[in-house]
LUMRO-123537 format. One record per residue (C-alpha): residue number from 1; x, y, z; residue in one letter. Coordinates in steps of 0.5 Angstrom, whole numbers. Example, Ala and Ser with C-alpha at 12.3 -4.5 7.8 and 13.67 -1.06 7.14 Angstrom:
BEGIN
{1; {25; -9; 16}; A}
{2; {27; -2; 14}; S}
//
This chain:
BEGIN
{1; {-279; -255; -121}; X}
{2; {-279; -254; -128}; X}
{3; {-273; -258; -132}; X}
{4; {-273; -260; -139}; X}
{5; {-266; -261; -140}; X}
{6; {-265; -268; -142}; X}
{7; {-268; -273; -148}; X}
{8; {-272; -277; -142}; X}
{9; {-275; -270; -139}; X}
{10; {-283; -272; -138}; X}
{11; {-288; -273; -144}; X}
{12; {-283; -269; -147}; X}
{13; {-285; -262; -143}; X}
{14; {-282; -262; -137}; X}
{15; {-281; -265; -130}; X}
{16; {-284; -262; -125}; X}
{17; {-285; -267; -119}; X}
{18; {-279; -270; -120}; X}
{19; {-274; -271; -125}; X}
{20; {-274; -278; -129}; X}
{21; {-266; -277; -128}; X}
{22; {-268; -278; -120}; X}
{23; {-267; -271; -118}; X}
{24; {-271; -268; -113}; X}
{25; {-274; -261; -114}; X}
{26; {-270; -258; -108}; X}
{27; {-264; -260; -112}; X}
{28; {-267; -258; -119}; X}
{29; {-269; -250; -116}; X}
{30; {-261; -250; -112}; X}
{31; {-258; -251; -119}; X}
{32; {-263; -246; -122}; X}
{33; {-261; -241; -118}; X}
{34; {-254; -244; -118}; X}
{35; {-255; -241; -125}; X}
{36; {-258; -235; -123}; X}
{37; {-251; -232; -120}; X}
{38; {-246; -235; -125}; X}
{39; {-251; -231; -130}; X}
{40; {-249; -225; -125}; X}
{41; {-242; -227; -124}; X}
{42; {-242; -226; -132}; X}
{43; {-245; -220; -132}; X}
{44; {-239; -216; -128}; X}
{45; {-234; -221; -131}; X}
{46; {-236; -219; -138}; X}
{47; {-234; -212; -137}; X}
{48; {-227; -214; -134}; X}
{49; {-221; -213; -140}; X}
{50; {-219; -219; -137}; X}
{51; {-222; -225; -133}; X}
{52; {-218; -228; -128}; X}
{53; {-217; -236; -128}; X}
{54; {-221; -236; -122}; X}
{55; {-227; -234; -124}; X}
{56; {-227; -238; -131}; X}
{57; {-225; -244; -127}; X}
{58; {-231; -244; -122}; X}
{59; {-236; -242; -127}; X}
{60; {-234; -248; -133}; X}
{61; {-234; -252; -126}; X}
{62; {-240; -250; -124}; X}
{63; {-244; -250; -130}; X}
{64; {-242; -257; -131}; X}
{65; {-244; -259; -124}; X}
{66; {-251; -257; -127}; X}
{67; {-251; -262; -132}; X}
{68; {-256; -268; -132}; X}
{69; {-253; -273; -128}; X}
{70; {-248; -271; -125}; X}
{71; {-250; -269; -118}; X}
{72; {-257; -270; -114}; X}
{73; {-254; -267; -107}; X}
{74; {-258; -261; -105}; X}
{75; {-253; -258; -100}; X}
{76; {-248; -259; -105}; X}
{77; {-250; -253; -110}; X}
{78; {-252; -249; -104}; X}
{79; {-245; -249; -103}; X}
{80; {-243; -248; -110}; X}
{81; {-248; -242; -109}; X}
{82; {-245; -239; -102}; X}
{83; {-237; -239; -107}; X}
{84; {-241; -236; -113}; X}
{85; {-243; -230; -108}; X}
{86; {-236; -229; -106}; X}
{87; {-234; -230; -113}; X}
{88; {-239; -226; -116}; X}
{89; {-237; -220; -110}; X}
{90; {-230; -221; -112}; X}
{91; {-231; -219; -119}; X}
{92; {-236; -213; -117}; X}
{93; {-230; -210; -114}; X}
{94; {-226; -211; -119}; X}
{95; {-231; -207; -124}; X}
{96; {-234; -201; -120}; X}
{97; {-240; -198; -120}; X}
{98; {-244; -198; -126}; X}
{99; {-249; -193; -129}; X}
{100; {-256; -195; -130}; X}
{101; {-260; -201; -127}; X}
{102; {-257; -207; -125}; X}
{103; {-260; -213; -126}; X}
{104; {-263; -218; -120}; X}
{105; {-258; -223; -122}; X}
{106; {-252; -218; -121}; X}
{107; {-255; -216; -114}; X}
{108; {-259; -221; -110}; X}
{109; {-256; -224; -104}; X}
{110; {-258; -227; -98}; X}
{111; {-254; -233; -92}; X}
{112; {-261; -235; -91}; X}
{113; {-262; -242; -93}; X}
{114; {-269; -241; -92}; X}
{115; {-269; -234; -95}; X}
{116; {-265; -239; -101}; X}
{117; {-269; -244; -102}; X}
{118; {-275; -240; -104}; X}
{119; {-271; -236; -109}; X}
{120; {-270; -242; -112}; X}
{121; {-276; -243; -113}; X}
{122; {-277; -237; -118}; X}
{123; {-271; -236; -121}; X}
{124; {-272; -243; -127}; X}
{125; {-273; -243; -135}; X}
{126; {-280; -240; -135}; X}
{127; {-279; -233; -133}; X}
{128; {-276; -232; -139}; X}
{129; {-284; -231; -141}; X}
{130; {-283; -232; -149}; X}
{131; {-283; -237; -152}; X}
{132; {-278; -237; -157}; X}
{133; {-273; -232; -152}; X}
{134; {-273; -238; -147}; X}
{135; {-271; -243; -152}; X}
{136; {-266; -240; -155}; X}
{137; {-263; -238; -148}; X}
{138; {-263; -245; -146}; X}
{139; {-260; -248; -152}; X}
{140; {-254; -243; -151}; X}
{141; {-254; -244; -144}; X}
{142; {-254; -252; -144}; X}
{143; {-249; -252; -150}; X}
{144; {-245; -247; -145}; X}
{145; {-246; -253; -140}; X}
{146; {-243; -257; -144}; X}
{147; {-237; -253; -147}; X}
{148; {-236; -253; -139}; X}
{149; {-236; -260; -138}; X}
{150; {-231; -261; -143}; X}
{151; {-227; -254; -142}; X}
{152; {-226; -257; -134}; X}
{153; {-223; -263; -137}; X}
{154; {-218; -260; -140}; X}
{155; {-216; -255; -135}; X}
{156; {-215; -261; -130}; X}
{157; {-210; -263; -135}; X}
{158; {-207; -255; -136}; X}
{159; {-210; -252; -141}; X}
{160; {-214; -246; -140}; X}
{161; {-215; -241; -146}; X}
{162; {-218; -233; -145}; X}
{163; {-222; -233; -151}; X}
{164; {-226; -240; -149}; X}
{165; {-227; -237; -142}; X}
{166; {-230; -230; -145}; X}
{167; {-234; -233; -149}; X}
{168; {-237; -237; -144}; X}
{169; {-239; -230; -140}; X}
{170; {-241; -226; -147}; X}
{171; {-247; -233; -148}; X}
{172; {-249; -233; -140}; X}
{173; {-249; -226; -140}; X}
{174; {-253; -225; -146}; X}
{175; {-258; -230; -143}; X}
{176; {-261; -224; -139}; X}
{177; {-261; -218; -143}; X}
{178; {-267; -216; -146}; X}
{179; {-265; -213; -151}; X}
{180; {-262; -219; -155}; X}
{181; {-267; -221; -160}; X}
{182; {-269; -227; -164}; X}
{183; {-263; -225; -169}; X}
{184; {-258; -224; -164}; X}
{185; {-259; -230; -159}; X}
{186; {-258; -235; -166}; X}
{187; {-252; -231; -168}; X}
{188; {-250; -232; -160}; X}
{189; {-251; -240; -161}; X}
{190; {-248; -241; -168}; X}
{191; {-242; -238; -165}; X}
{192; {-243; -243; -160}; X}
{193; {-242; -248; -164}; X}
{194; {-236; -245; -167}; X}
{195; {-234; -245; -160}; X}
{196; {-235; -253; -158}; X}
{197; {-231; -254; -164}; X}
{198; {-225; -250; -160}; X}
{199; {-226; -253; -153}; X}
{200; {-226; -260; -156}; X}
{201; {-220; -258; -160}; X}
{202; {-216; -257; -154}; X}
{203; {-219; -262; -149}; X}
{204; {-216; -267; -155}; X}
{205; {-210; -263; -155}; X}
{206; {-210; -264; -147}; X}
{207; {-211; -272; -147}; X}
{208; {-207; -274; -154}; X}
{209; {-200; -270; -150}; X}
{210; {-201; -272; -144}; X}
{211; {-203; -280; -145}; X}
{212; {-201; -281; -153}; X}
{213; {-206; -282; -158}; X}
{214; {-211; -288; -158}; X}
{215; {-209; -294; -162}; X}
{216; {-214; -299; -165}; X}
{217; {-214; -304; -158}; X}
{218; {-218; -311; -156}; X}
{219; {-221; -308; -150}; X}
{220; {-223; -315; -145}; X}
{221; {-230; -314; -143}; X}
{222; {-229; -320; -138}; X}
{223; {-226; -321; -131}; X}
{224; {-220; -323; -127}; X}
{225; {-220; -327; -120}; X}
{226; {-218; -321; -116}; X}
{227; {-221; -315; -113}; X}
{228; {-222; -310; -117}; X}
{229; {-225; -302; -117}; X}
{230; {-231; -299; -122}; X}
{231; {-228; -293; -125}; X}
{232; {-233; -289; -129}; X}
{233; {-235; -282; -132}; X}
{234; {-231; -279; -136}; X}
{235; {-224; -277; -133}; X}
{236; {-217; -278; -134}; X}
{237; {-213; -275; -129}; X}
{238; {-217; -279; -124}; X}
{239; {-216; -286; -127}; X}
{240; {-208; -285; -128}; X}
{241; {-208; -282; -121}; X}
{242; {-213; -289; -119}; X}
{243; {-208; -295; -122}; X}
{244; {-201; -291; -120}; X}
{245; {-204; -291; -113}; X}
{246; {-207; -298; -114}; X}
{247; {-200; -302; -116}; X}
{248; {-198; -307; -112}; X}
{249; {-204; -307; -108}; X}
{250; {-207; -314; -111}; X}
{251; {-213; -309; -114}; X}
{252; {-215; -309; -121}; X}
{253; {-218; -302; -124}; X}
{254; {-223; -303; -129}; X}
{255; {-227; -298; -133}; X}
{256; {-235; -297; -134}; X}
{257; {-239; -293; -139}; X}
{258; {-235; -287; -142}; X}
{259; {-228; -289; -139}; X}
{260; {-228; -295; -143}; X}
{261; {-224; -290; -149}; X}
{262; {-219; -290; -144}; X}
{263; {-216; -297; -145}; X}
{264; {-214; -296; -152}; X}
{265; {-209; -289; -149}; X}
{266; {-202; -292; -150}; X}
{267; {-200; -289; -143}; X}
{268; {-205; -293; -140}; X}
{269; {-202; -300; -142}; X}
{270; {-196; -300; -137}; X}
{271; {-201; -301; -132}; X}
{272; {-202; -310; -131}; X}
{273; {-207; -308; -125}; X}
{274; {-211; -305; -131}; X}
{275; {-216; -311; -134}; X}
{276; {-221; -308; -139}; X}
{277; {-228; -305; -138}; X}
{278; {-234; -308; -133}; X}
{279; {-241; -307; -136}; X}
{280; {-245; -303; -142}; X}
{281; {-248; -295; -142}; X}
{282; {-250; -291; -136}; X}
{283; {-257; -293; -134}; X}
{284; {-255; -300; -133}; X}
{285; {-251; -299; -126}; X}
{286; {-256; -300; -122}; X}
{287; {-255; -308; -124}; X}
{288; {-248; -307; -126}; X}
{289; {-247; -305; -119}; X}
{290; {-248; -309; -116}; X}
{291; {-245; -315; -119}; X}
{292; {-238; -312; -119}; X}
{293; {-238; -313; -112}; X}
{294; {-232; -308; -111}; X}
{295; {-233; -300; -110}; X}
{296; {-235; -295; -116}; X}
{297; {-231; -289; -117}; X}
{298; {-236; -283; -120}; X}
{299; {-231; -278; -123}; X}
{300; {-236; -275; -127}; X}
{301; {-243; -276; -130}; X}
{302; {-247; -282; -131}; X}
{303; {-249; -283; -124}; X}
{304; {-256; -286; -124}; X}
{305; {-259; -285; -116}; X}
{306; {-255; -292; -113}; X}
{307; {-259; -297; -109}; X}
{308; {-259; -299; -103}; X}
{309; {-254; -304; -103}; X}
{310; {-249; -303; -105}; X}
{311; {-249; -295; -105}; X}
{312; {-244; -295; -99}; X}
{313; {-239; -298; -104}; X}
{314; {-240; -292; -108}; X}
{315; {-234; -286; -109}; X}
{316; {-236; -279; -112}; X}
{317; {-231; -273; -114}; X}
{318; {-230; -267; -116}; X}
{319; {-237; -263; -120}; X}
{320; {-240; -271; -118}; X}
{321; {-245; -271; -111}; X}
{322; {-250; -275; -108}; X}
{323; {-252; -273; -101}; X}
{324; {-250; -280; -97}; X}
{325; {-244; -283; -101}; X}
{326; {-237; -281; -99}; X}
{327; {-233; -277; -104}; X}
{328; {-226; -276; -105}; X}
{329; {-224; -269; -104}; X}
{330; {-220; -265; -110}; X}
{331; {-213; -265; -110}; X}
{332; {-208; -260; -107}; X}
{333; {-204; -256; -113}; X}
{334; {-198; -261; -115}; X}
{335; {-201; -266; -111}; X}
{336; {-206; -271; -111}; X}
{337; {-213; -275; -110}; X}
{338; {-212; -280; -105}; X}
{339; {-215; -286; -106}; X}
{340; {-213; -290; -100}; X}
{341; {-221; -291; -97}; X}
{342; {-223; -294; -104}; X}
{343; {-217; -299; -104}; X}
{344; {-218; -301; -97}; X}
{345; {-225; -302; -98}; X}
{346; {-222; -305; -105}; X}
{347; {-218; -310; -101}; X}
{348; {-225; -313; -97}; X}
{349; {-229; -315; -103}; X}
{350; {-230; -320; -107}; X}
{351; {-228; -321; -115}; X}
{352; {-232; -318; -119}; X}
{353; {-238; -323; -122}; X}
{354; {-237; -325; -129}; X}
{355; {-243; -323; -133}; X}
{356; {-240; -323; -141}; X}
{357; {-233; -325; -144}; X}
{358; {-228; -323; -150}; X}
{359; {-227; -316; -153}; X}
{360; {-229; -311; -156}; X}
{361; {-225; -306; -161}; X}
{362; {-224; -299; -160}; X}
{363; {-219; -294; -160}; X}
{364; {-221; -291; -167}; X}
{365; {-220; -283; -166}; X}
{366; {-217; -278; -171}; X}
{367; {-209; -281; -171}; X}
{368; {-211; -288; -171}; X}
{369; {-216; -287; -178}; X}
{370; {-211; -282; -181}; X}
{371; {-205; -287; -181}; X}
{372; {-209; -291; -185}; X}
{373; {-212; -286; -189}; X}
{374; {-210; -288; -195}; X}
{375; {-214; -295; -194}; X}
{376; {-220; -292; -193}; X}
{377; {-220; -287; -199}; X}
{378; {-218; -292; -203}; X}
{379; {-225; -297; -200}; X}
{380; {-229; -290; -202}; X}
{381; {-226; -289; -209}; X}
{382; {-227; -296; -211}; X}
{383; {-233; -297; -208}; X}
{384; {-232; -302; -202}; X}
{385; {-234; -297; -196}; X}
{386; {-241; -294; -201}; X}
{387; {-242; -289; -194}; X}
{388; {-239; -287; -186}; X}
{389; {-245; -287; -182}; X}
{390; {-244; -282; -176}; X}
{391; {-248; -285; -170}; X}
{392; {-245; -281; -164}; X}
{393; {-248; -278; -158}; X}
{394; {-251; -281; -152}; X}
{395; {-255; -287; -150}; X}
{396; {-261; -288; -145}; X}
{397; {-266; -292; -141}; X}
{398; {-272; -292; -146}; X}
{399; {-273; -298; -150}; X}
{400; {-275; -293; -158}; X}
{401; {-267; -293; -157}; X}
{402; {-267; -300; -159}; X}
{403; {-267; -296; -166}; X}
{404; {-260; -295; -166}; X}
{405; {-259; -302; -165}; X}
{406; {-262; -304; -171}; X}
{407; {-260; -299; -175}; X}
{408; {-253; -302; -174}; X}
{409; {-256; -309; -176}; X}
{410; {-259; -307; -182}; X}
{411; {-255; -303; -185}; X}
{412; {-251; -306; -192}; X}
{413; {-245; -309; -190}; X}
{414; {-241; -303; -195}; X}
{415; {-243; -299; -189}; X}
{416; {-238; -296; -184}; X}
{417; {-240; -293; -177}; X}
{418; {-236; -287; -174}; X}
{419; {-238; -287; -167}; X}
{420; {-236; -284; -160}; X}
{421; {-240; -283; -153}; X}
{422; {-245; -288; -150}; X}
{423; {-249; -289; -156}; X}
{424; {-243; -294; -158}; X}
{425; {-246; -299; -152}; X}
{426; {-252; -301; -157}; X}
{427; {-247; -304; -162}; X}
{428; {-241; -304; -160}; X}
{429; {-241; -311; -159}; X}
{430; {-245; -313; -165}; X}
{431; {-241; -318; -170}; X}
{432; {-241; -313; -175}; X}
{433; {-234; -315; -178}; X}
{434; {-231; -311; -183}; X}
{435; {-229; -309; -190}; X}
{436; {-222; -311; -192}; X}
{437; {-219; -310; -185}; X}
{438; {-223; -304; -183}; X}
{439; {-227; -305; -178}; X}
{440; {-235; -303; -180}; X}
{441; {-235; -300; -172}; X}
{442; {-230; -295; -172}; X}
{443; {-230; -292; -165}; X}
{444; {-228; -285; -163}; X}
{445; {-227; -285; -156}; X}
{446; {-232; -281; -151}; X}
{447; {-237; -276; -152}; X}
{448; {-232; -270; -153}; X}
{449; {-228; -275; -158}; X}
{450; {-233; -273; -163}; X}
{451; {-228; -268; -165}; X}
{452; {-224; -274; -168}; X}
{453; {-230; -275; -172}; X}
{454; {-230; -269; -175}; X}
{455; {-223; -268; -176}; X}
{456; {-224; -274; -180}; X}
{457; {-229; -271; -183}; X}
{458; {-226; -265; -185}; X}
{459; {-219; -269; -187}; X}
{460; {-224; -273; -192}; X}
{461; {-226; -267; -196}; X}
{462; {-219; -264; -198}; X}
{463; {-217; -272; -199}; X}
{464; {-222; -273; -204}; X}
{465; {-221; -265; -207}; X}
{466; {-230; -264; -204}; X}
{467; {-232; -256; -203}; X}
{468; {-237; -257; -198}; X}
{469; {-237; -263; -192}; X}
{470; {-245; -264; -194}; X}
{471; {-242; -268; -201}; X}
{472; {-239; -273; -197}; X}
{473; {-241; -280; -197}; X}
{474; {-243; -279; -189}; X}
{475; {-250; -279; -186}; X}
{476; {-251; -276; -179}; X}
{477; {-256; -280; -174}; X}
{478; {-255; -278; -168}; X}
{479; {-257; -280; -161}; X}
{480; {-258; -274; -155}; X}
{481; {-259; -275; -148}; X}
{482; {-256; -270; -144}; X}
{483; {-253; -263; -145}; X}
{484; {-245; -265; -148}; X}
{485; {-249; -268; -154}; X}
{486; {-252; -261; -155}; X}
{487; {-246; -258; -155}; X}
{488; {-243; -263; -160}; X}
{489; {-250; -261; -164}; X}
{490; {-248; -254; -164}; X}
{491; {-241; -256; -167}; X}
{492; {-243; -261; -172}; X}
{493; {-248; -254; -175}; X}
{494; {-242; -250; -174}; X}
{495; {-238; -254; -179}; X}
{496; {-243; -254; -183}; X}
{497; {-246; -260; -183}; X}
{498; {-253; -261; -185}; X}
{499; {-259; -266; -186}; X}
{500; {-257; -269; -178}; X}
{501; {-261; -274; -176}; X}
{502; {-263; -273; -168}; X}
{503; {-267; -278; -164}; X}
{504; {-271; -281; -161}; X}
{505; {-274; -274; -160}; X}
{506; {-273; -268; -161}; X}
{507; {-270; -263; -155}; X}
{508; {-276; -260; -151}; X}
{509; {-273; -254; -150}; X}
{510; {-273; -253; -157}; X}
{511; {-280; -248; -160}; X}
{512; {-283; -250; -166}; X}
{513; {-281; -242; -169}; X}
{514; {-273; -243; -166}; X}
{515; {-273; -251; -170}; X}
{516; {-277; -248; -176}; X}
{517; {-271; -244; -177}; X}
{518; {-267; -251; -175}; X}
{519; {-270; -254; -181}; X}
{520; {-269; -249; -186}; X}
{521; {-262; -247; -185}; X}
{522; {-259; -254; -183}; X}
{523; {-264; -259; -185}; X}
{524; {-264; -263; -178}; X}
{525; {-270; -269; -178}; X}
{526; {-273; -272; -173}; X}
{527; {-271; -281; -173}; X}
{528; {-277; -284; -176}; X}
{529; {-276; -293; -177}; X}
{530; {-269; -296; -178}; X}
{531; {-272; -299; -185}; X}
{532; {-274; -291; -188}; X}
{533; {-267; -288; -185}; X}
{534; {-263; -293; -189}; X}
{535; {-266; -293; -195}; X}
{536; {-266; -285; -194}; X}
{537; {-258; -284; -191}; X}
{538; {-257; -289; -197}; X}
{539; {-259; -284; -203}; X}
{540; {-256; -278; -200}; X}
//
């Protein structure tokens, strides 16, 4: 195996024995080649005057299964593999013949499982022989895996655009046409970008009109003494269906991870069964787990490989897998997820034990600051808020993350920090107080509510009448584990944002050529020690 998609990737090179995520190698190949034939179906689709809903869902859902800590289940892929096949064929026919060679992504096939796995084996990152064509083809790539994790949310909730879809074909396609140049393949990752921006834009629209917008909430991080069910990863629909199937059942529901934004959506409140958030970022489950005591429902991403004892307690849906875990079969059209397995187990199951108490804030998406614009420009003009800091972005398990939290310690009390995603959890709970009522930790929500940050930004600018976002009193200090902070990157440089900050370490995938070219036209640095960043972000 070769993969060197994450921040955690060995020695900052690449896996190739096992992945530091727990991927296995069978695993890894199968999602290369998974990849393989999408680039195929993209290939024909891309000559389609119209792409038909089917081959856009699959696609968005079959890149998002590829995603760092999503699914670890070889016999899952092969048979998301087996529907690219028929996807692949389906659009084939629609096209008709082509003049001129084909590519093997466009042709290769084979309902041998044998005959698969090897071809597994030879169809990863490193055939793309060049060394700054294979960057620029991964960057594109992994920012289209996490435009598709973001788009397949949205489309749970009924919103699909053309325009996303095609380009998402347009970026895989060119991913295998030789004829693209260094040029041409920056011009297709801006465009990315540009694309980012739309997708978490409709996400945005897709959760504020079916759950309300987020309203500035005390979370309770402590428990009650009923059973409960964990719920974590990313998804809403699961959860609404989750607590409308768990009423009256004597089961609470609480959130880990990245669905701790859920508790502040107004449309979640009804619920009394509905307690708080269990725990802190994804690499602590193995821990967290366990003390819950009651089964976990993994929507999406983060899972860590579960151990032993309580893995029988673990649930996964949709793009999710694990081979050995039971998982929860997709709803049917205008129907529902049954979760009557989860709530039964739920019922056997001890209360969780408690292993911290009192609340923490959140809720502070686009809406909530807005309503109260007016304040924080007044905090800026006077000289109360002297500079927003942007520290969105992923959490992990290495200890050079402990950066974030003291950045968050040591910043002057006049700063406020604008954050959304796991990167929260290493100081969220920090007593950083507040300056005249505003909360110096303003947390947006999920990864993909980093929308919200630059929507803030973007209303910020035309209030204080700027010309460019950069005059902004707002420094970026950004932390990235897996490929949605890619894609939330790529629509920071589309909008223009320059001198971001990226750590702990910058993407392996990326080439000393491609990150020259990074640096000069956007200024992304490396983190260097919390005391040199500040004084820097300081003077910007």
């Amino acid at each position: 195996m070769f993969c060197f998609q994450c921040q955690e990737t060995a020695k900052n090179e690449g896996c190739t024995v096992r992945g530091v995520c727990g991927k296995k190698p069978a695993e890894a190949n199968m999602m290369d080649l998974l990849i393989f034939v999408v680039r195929g179906i993209s290939f024909y689709a891309s000559k389609l005057e119209s792409i038909d809903e089917e081959t856009g869902e699959f696609i968005m859902r079959a890149m998002f299964s590829t995603i760092t800590n999503v699914n670890f289940s070889e016999d899952r892929i092969y048979e998301y593999v087996k529907e690219g096949f028929e996807i692949r064929k389906k659009v084939a026919d629609k096209v008709g013949d082509i003049d001129g060679e084909l590519p093997e992504e466009a042709t290769w096939y084979s309902d041998d499982i044998e005959e698969i796995r090897e071809k597994a084996k030879q169809v990863g990152v490193l055939t793309t022989e060049n060394d700054d064509i294979r960057s620029l083809r991964e960057l594109l790539t992994l920012g289209i895996k996490g435009m598709s994790a973001y788009y397949h949310h949205a489309y749970v909730l009924g919103r699909y655009k053309d325009k996303i879809t095609n380009f998402i074909v347009k970026g895989l396609k060119a991913t295998i046409d030789d004829s693209l140049g260094v040029d041409d393949l920056v011009g297709l990752v801006m465009e990315c970008g540009d694309y980012a921006v739309e997708t978490m834009k409709l996400l945005d629209e897709a959760n504020t009109s079916e759950y309300g917008h987020p309203e500035p909430t005390e979370v309770n991080i402590g428990v009650r003494n009923n059973p409960g069910i964990l719920i974590s990863g990313h998804d809403l629909k699961d959860l609404e269906e989750l607590l409308e199937q768990t009423k009256g059942t004597g089961v609470d529901v609480y959130t880990h991870g990245e669905m701790l934004p859920a508790n502040s959506y107004p449309y979640f409140k009804k619920y009394n069964h509905f307690v708080g958030n269990y725990g802190n970022s994804w690499w602590k489950q193995k821990d967290e787990f366990e003390k819950f005591n009651g089964p976990v429902f993994m929507t999406t991403n983060c899972l860590v490989p579960p151990k032993e004892s309580y893995s029988d307690k673990v649930f996964t849906t949709s793009v999710a897998g694990f081979d050995g875990l039971k998982h929860i079969s997709d709803r049917e059209e205008g129907g529902q997820k049954d979760f009557s397995e989860i709530i039964e187990m739920a019922k056997t199951c001890d209360p969780p034990e408690e292993i911290e108490n009192g609340t923490i804030w959140g809720g502070f998406a686009r809406n909530a600051v807005m309503n109260v614009a007016d304040k924080v420009i007044e905090a800026v003009q006077n000289g109360d808020i002297s500079r927003f800091v942007v520290m969105a972005g992923c959490d992990g398990r290495f200890k050079d993350r402990e950066y974030y939290t003291e950045v968050a310690k040591k910043l002057p009390e006049d700063t406020v920090i604008l954050t959304a995603g796991c990167a929260k959890y290493r100081y969220n709970k920090l007593d950083l107080g507040d300056i005249g009522g505003i909360p110096r930790v303003l947390d947006a929500g999920q990864c993909n509510d980093s929308y919200s940050l630059a929507y803030i930004a973007l209303k910020l600018k035309e209030a204080l009448d700027l010309d460019d976002i950069n005059e902004l009193p707002i420094s970026y200090d950004i932390a990235w584990y897996e490929q949605k902070a890619v894609t939330v990157l790529l629509a920071l440089l589309s909008l223009g944002v320059k001198g971001i900050r990226l750590g702990p370490t910058l993407p392996a995938f990326v080439s000393e050529n491609v990150l020259n070219v990074l640096v000069e036209k956007f200024d992304i640095k490396p983190i260097s020690n919390p005391e040199e960043d500040i004084k820097a972000m300081m003077n910007e």
